[in-house]
C-alpha positions in Angstrom: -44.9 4.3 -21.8 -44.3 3.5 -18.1 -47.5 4.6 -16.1 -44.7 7.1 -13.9 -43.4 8.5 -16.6 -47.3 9.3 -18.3 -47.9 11.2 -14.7 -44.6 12.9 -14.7 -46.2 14.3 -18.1 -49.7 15.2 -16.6 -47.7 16.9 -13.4 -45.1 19.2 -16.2 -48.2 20.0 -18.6 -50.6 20.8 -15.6 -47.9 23.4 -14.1 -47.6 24.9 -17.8 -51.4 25.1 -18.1 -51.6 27.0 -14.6 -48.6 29.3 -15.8 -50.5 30.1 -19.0 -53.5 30.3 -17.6 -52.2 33.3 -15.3 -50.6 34.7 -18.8 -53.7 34.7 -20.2 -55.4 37.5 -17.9 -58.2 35.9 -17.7 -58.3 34.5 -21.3 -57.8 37.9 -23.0 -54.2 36.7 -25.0 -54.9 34.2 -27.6 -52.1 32.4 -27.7 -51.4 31.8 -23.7 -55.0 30.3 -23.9 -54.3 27.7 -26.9 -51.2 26.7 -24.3 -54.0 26.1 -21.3 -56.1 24.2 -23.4 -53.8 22.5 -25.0 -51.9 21.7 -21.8 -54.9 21.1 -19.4 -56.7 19.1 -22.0 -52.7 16.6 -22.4 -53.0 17.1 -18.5 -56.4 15.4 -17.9 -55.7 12.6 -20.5 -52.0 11.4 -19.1 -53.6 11.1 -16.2 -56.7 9.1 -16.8 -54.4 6.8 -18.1 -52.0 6.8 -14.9 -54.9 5.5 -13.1 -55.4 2.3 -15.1 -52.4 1.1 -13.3 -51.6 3.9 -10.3 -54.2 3.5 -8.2 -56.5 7.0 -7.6 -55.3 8.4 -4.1 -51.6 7.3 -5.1 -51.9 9.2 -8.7 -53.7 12.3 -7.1 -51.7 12.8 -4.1 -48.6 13.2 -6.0 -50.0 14.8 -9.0 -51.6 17.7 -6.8 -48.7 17.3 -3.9 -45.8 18.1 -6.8 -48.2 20.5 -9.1 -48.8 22.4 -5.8 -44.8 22.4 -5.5 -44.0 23.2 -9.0 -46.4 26.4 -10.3 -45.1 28.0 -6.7 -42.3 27.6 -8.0 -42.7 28.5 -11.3 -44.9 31.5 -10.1 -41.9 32.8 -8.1 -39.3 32.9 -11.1 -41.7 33.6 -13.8 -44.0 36.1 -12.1 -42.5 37.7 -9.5 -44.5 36.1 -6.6 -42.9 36.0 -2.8 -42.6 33.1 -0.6 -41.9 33.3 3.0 -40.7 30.7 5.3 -44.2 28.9 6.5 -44.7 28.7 2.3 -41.5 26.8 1.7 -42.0 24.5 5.1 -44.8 23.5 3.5 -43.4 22.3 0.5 -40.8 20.8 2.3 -43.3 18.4 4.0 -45.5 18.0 0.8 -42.3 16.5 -1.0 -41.6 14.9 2.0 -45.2 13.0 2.0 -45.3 12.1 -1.8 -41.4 10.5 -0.9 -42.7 8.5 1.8 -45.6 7.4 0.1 -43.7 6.1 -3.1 -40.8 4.8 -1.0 -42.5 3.2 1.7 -46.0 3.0 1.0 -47.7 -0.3 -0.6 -50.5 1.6 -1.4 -48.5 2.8 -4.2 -48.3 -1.0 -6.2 -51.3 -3.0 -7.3 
C-alpha cells in the first residue's frame, strides 16, 4: 500500500478514536472504548509505517493539521459542538498549509 494512502488511514482511524473516545465518558461504555483502542492502537501503527518513506515533520504536520480539521468536524455533526468564525479561519489556513506543503514543498519527497 502507497505510504499516502497508509496515512490517509492513520488520519480516518485517529478521528474515529477521538470521537469514541469522547463516547466513552471517560471509558465508562465498553464498547466505545474497544473502538478507541482499537482505532488509536491502527492509528499509531499506519503511521510508524508512513514514516519509513514520509519523512517525520511532513507525516506529522498533516496527520495533526487534518485530524485537527476532521474530529472539529466530526464533533460539530456528531456532538453538537459550535464553531464560530475565528474556529473555521483557522481551519481554513491549516488546510491551506498541509496543501502548500504537499504541492509545493520538497520537503515532502525523499
Amino acid at each position: 500500500m502507497k505510504p499516502w494512502w497508509i496515512l490517509t488511514l492513520a488520519i480516518v482511524t485517529e478521528v474515529i478514536g477521538t470521537a469514541a473516545l469522547k463516547a466513552s465518558d471517560g471509558f465508562t461504555r465498553l464498547w466505545p472504548s474497544v473502538l478507541v483502542v482499537l482505532s488509536y492502537g491502527t492509528a499509531f501503527y499506519c503511521l510508524a509505517l508512513t514514516l519509513r518513506s514520509i519523512p517525520m515533520g511532513v507525516a506529522y504536520a498533516i496527520w495533526s493539521g487534518l485530524g485537527l480539521v476532521l474530529i472539529t468536524a466530526a464533533g460539530w455533526l456528531m456532538f453538537g459542538q459550535k464553531l464560530d468564525a475565528p474556529a473555521v479561519i483557522g481551519m481554513a489556513l491549516i488546510i491551506t498549509g498541509v496543501a502548500v506543503m504537499n504541492l509545493f514543498s520538497s520537503a515532502t519527497s525523499h
